[in-house]
C-alpha positions, 0 to 999 in steps of 0.5 A: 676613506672609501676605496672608490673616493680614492679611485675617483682621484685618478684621472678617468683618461688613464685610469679604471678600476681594477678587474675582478678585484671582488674576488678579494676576500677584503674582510681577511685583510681589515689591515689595509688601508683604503689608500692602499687599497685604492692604489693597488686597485687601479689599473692603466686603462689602455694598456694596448698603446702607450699614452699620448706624452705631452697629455700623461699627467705625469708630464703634465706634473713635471711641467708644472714643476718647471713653471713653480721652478723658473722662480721668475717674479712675472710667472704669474703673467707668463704661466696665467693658468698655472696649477700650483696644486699640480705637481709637489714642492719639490721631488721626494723620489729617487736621485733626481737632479732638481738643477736639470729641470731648473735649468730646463724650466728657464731654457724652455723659457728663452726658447719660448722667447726665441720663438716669439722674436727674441733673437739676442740668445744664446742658442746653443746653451738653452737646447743643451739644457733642453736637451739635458732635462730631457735625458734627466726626464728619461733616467728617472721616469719611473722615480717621477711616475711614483712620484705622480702617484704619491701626489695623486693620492695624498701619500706619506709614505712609511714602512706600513704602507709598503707592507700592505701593498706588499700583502695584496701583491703576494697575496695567493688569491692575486697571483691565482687569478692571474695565472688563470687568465695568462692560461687563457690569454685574457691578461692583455698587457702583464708587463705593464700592470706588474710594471705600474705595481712596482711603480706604486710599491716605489710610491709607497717609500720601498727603495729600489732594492726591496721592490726588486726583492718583492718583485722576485718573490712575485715570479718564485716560490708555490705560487709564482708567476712565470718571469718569461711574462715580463722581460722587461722588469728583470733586475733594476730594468723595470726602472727603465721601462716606457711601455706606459708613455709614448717616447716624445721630447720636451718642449718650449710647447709643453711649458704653454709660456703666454702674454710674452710680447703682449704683456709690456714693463715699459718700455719692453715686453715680458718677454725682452725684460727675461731674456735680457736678464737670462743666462742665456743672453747673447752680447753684441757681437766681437770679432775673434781673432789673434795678437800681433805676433801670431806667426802665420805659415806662408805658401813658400814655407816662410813664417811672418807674423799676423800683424804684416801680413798683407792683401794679396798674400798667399798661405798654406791652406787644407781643403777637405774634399772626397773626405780627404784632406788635401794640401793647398794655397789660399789668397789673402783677401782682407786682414780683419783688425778688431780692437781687443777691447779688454778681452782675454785671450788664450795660448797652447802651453806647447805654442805660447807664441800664439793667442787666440781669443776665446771663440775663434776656430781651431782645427780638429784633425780627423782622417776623414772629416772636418771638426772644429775646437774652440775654447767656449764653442756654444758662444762660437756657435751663436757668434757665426751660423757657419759653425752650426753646419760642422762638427764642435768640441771644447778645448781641454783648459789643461792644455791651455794658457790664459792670457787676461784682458784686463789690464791689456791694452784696450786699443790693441789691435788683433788680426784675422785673415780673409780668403778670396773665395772660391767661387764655386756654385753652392749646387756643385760645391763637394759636401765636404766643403768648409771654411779656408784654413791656415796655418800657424806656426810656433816654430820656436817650440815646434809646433803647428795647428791649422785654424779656421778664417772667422769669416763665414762660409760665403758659399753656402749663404749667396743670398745672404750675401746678396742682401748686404751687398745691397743694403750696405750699397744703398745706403753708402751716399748716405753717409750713415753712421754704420756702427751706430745703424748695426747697433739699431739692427742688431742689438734691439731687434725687438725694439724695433719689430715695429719699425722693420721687421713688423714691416717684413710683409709690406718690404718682401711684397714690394720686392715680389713686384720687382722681381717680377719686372726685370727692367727694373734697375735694382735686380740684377742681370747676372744670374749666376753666383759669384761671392761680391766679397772684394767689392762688399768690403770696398764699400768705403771708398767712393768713386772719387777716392774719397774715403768715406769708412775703413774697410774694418767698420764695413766688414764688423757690419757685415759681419754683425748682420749676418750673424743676427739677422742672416739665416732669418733673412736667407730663410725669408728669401727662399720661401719669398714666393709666399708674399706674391699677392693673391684672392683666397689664403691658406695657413702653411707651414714653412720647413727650413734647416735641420741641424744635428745638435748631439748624436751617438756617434761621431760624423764621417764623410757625410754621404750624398749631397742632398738627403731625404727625410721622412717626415709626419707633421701633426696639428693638435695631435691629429696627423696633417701631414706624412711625406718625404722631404729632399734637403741639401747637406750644408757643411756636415751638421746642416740640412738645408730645405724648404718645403711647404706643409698646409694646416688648418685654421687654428684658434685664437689665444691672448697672444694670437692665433696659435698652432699645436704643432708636432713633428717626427723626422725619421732620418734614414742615413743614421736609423733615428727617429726624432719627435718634438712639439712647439707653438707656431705663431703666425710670421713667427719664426721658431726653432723646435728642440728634436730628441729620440725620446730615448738616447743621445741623439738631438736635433733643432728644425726651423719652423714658421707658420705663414697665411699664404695665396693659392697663387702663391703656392703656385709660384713656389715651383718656378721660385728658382736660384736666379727669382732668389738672387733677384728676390734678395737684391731687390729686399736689401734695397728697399729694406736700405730705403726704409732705414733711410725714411726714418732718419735721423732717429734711426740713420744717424748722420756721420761727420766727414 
């Protein structure tokens, strides 16, 4: 085979031919084969800046791999151009962890169909598999490099092969010319060409140990290359060296998933009938809680058990405030009572008179900051948005008691407390600020531990809370079937996109015109905050004292709400000013929460209460914009922001307009970088992965693609905390009397 046919394999955007390789006296080696030859010959083209990540064809093998990897029986219509011919069967080099890129392969498939509306998925879990093909990515990225150029080049690698290449490496005329440029500074990137030689030794089927070997002989002995040129690749470092590809993030972009919500297996899309078969599917929601006899410390120092503790009822409590953990007391406000429903639940060994399931937060004392435990924290964390903003870890099993549900009583009752809330505003709150605790107390094994309420942290969801507290108003003389309804609005989100949330633009500007008018009878007149907690979870009984639900079923809908639809819903309300009608529009971008998912260190005392980040916004790889963005600090985890970022029109695809977006957030309180890519689809949602490329530090930012007036953007500057509030009331009536339009398909009716 002919040196430059082999050449021609190599993709001319990265590739050339190597410089001055006539100067070779080819007829004194006739050994070596065109193959090698080829290989040895070709260089990297730019060796001045790394090349763009997600273009490198290495990138572009690995994703290829994934698509073939996820082994879904719809790949074909999902991956409509994949290239089989693309990447190998399967890695042939070095010790990668082919688990890490399936399991890459289906959570950058669920967090696709998370984008595109899927919601019932366990976030949480996809972002830690995303975040584990990228390290896994990382670590081996000179195996996958060598493993691009043994595909590429149609290598079946042997001893020969290494031999041969071996010889043009060592060879006296190589090492001559390279010196003499080096003398007069015409070798512009030596690290990197003697890095890509090493590569292609590994692609040859060298092992670690003898590139490292050819490598010293490459830098001693007559005719040595002085070492001090290439730092880098000392030792075993060259298999860790990225000077070749720009450090960047894997992302749901990167796997180009299509057809997910046009594409339907009666009656569902592609999409739903993937996420409803993943392992990342999330389950309807259930409350987590304790049994009956969990013995609970009261504020005068006494125990009494769960099960008889009533409304008005004070415990002992911590607040963390300055970084400091103070002692306190707390009101009972409400006693949750779930049924168990078969569920196991768990005690410490060291206080079996505890049970507590299996999502229910523990307290993680530290001297200076507020953690939570749970024993299965990534469903925790799905369950209630609230423990995104703090700090998690996993229970050790070993110091655990299993208890199993199954042949428990399915109607036995468990308990949960809720806490009158403290009612500061959310501007003022201290950062420190988390969910009221107490005390459980096994003083028959002299044991204590503080736990978390499982309610949500009202404070820091106000408009939220404003919308359920109209929406369930609303639809109370009704009389629906609330279970019936929550589980309409709940577990098929999906199914009935059409029937609500298709209809999100039509309900936020009906609200736009209310709020405009403040006569109207639906906006509130009291614009300062105050927690309605009390009067939401007395819903159920009317004026005349006629019981229409138990508080229990009012406070598992809020609940179930808010954990499905809540953060979409506050997003909608913050950036409501977007829908106020207009002449001429433009698309933009909507920032919302930036949430650590993984860092190096551990998190203190958070800092200020509102923190600036420096972000750069690219669209198709070409930069749209660079700015500073302020956001407030919810909880320890939880950046809080909503800033507006205008794009250009974007072209269209099979399902819809589609943006390439990229993003690098710069945070200066930690010093890190991070970048990730994702598809914006218009009115979508979507929540794009964050990584440094290199390290352990991760993070999740909420995006949304809309097509908004100028007026619109006008309005944003004035769309303050009281136009919010309003915004939210008005939203939950209207959205209450479009669920009551569609009775009784939608609102069943209840017998009372």
């Amino acid at each position: 085979m002919d040196p430059i046919e082999v050449l021609n394999r190599y993709p001319s955007s990265h590739f050339q031919a190597f410089q001055s390789h006539e100067e070779f006296d080819r007829s004194s080696r006739p050994h070596v084969d065109a193959v090698i030859q080829g290989m040895f010959y070709a260089t990297q083209q730019d060796a001045q800046r790394p090349t763009f990540f997600h273009d490198h064809p290495v990138v572009l093998m690995v994703v290829s791999m994934m698509q073939k990897l996820s082994n879904w029986r719809y790949a074909d219509v999902v991956f409509p151009s994949i290239d089989r011919g693309l990447s190998p069967p399967s890695f042939t080099i070095g010790d990668l962890n082919q688990a890490a890129f399936l399991y890459g392969s289906n959570a950058l498939l669920a967090n696709s169909c998370y984008d595109a509306g899927f919601t019932h998925l366990y976030e949480d879990k996809f972002q830690e598999h995303i975040r584990w093909v990228n390290s896994e990515f990382n670590k081996q990225c000179s195996a996958l490099y060598a493993e691009y150029f043994r595909q590429v080049a149609g290598l079946a690698p042997s001893a020969d092969y290494v031999a041969q290449y071996r010889s043009l490496f060592l060879s006296r005329a190589y090492r001559s010319l390279r010196r003499a440029q080096l003398a007069n500074g015409s070798w512009k990137n030596p690290t990197l060409e003697v890095y890509i030689h090493l590569v292609k030794l590994l692609a040859c089927g060298a092992s670690i140990e003898e590139v490292q070997e050819i490598y010293q002989s490459f830098t001693t002995g007559e005719d040595a290359i002085d070492p001090g040129y290439f730092p880098s690749l000392t030792g075993d470092q060259w298999l860790q060296y990225r000077g070749w590809l720009k450090s960047d993030y894997l992302g749901c972009a990167d796997l180009k998933a299509q057809n997910l919500c046009v594409v339907k297996l009666p009656p569902f899309p592609v999409g739903e009938v993937f996420v409803m078969q993943c392992q990342y599917y999330k389950n309807p929601v259930t409350s987590s809680c304790f049994s009956a006899q969990s013995p609970v410390l009261l504020a005068d120092g006494t125990t009494r058990v769960i099960s008889q503790i009533q409304e008005g009822d004070r415990v002992q409590s911590h607040v963390f405030s300055g970084g400091r953990r103070l002692q306190s007391t707390s009101t009972v406000a409400f006693i949750s009572r779930p049924k168990r429903a078969g569920r196991t639940l768990y005690s410490y060994r060291a206080a079996p008179q505890i049970q507590f399931t299996d999502t229910h937060p523990l307290i993680d004392v530290h001297p200076t900051s507020l953690a939570l435990k749970f024993v299965d924290p990534d469903s925790a964390r799905s369950l209630n948005p609230s423990w995104k903003a703090l700090p998690a870890s996993r229970i050790s099993p070993d110091v655990l008691e299993v208890h199993d549900g199954g042949s428990a009583d399915p109607d036995e009752v468990l308990y949960d407390l809720v806490f009158e809330p403290s009612g500061v505003d959310l501007d003022t709150a201290n950062v420190c600020s988390g969910p009221t605790t107490f005390t459980m107390a096994d003083d028959l094994h002299h044991h204590r531990f503080d736990v978390a309420s499982e309610a949500p942290v009202f404070e820091w969801f106000p408009y939220t809370m404003r919308f359920f507290e109209h929406l369930l108003g609303s639809l109370l003389p009704h009389k629906p079937d609330f279970p019936t309804i929550i589980s309409h609005l709940t577990e098929r989100t999906i199914s009935l996109h059409d029937h609500f949330w298709g209809c999100w633009d039509e309900m936020a500007r009906d609200a736009c015109t209310r709020v405009q008018h403040t006569s109207h009878p639906s906006i509130p007149t009291d614009e300062t905050f105050s927690v309605p907690l009390n009067r939401l979870l007395r819903f159920a009984i009317s004026d005349g004292g006629e019981i229409f639900l138990d508080p229990q079923t009012v406070a598992d809908a809020f609940e179930r709400l808010h954990t499905t639809l809540g953060r979409r819903v506050a997003h909608e309300i913050c950036t409501g000013w977007a829908y106020l009608p207009g002449t001429e529009t433009i698309p933009i971008l909507l920032l919302h929460n930036f949430q650590y998912s993984a860092r190096a260190t551990p998190v203190s005392q958070p800092p200020d209460r509102h923190q600036g980040f420096s972000w750069r916004v690219l669209q198709d790889g070409e930069q749209v914009a660079a700015r500073e963005v302020h956001a407030s600090r919810q909880g320890f985890n939880v950046f809080e922001m909503h800033d507006v970022i205008p794009l250009i029109s974007a072209p269209s695809h099979s399902d819809g307009a589609r943006w390439m977006l990229g993003f690098e957030v710069h945070d200066p309180a930690t010093g890190v970088t991070y970048v990730g890519r994702s598809c914006g689809y218009i009115n979508k949602h979507a929540v794009v992965g964050l990584g440094r490329g290199q390290g352990n530090e991760h993070a999740t930012i909420d995006v949304k693609v809309m097509q908004v007036s100028r007026e619109a953007l006008l309005a944003q500057k004035t769309w303050d905390h009281p136009m919010r509030m309003r915004f939210a009331a008005a939203l939950g009536d209207i959205f209450a009397a479009r669920l009551v339009a569609r009775q009784p398909s939608v609102l069943p009716q209840r017998g009372y």
